[in-house]
C-alpha positions in Angstrom: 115.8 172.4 138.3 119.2 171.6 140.4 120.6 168.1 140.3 120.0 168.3 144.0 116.4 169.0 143.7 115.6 166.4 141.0 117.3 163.9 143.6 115.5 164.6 146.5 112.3 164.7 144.4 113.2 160.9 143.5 113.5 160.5 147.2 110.6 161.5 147.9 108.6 159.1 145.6 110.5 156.6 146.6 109.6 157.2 150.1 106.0 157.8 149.7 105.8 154.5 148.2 108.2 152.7 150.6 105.6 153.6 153.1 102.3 152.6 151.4 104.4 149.3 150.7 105.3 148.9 154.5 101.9 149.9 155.4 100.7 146.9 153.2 103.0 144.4 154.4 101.5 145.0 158.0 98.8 142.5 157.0 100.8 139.3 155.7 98.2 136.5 154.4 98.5 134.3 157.7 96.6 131.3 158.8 93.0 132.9 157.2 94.4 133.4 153.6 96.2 129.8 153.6 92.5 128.0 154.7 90.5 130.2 151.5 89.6 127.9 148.8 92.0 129.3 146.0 91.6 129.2 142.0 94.1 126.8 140.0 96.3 130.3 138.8 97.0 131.5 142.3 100.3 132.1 142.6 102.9 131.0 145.0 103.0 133.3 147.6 107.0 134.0 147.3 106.6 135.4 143.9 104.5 138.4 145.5 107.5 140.1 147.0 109.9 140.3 144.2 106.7 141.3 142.0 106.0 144.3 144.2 109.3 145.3 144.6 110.2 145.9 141.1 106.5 147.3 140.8 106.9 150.0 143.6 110.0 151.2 141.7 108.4 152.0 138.4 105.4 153.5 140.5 107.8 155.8 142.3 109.9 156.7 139.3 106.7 157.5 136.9 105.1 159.7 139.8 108.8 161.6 140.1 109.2 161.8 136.1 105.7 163.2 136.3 106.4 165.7 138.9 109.6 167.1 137.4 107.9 168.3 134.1 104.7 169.4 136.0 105.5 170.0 139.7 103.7 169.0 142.7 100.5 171.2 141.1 100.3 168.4 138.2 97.2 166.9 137.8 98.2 163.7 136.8 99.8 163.4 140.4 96.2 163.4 141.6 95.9 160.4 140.5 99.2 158.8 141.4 98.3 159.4 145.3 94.7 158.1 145.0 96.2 154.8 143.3 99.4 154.7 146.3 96.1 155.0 149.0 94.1 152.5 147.2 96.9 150.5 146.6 98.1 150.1 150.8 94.2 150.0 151.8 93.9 146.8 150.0 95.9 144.7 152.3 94.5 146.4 155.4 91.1 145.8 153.5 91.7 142.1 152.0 94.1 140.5 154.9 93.8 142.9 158.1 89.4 142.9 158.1 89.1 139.8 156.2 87.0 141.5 153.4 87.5 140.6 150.5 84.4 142.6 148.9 85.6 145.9 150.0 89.3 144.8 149.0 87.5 143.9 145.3 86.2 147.3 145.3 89.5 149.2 146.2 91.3 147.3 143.5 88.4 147.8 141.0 89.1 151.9 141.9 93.1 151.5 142.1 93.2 150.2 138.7 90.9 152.9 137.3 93.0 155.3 139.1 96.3 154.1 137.7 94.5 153.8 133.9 93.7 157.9 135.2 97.6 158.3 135.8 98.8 156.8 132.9 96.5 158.6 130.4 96.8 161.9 132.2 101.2 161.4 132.3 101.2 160.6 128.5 101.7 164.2 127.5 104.2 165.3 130.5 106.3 161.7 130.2 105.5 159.0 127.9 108.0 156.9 129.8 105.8 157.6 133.0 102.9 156.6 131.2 104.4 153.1 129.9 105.8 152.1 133.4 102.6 151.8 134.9 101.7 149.1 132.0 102.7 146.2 134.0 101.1 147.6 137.2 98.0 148.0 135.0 98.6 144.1 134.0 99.2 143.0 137.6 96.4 144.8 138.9 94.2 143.7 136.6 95.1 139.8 137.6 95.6 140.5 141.2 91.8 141.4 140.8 90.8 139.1 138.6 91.8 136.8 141.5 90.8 139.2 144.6 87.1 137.9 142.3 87.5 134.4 142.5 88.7 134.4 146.3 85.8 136.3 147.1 83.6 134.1 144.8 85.3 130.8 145.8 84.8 131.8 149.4 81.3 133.5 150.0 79.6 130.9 152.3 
């Protein structure tokens, strides 16, 4: 594979991320997410940017790492795309309709999907693999607390 290939292979990752990321940030919290009743652990709303960010870079660089030993045909890469959909539905879901039900279930099915990812990347790229860990960890809080809100906020 060319050096120019592999970079515009990065490129592309980066850019299919970049836009489930700015499809995401459509829905900001607002006025309706500041009135929910919210657990003790929620936390502040400026550490959710920088969090992302640095989260969106590992999820595009495991998903290229993946695709250079595999190709687009890999089927770990399956996986990558259903967890980058269920990853920007879950704003739309959770902030744009309100919902946060349906937004539990999305993030219940992106974190099985990126658990699928990093299981089915160990043998093409470890390294792949082990940069979704903390996305793993952070999904599994963000919906740990997508459960309370919903729970806290039924009636």
């Amino acid at each position: 594979m060319t050096g120019a290939r592999i970079g515009a292979g990065l490129l592309v990752f980066l850019l299919l991320v970049a836009g489930a990321a700015l499809f995401g940030v459509r829905f900001q919290p607002g006025s309706w997410y500041a009135g929910l009743v919210k657990p003790a652990w929620t936390p502040p709303n400026a550490l959710f940017g920088p969090v992302w960010s640095v989260l969106y870079l590992g999820i595009a660089v495991a998903g290229w790492l993946v695709w250079r030993r595999g190709g687009a045909g890999a089927p770990p890469l399956v996986f990558w795309a259903g967890q980058l959909v269920l990853n920007a539905l879950w704003s739309w879901l959770f902030f744009g309709l309100h919902r946060p039900l349906w937004a539990l279930c999305d993030i219940v099915l992106l974190w099985a999907a990126a658990l699928a990812f990093a299981a089915a990347a160990w043998g093409a790229s470890r390294l792949a693999a082990v940069l979704f860990v903390p996305y793993l960890v952070w999904v599994a809080y963000a919906a740990a607390l997508n459960a309370a809100l919903w729970r806290l906020n039924r009636g």
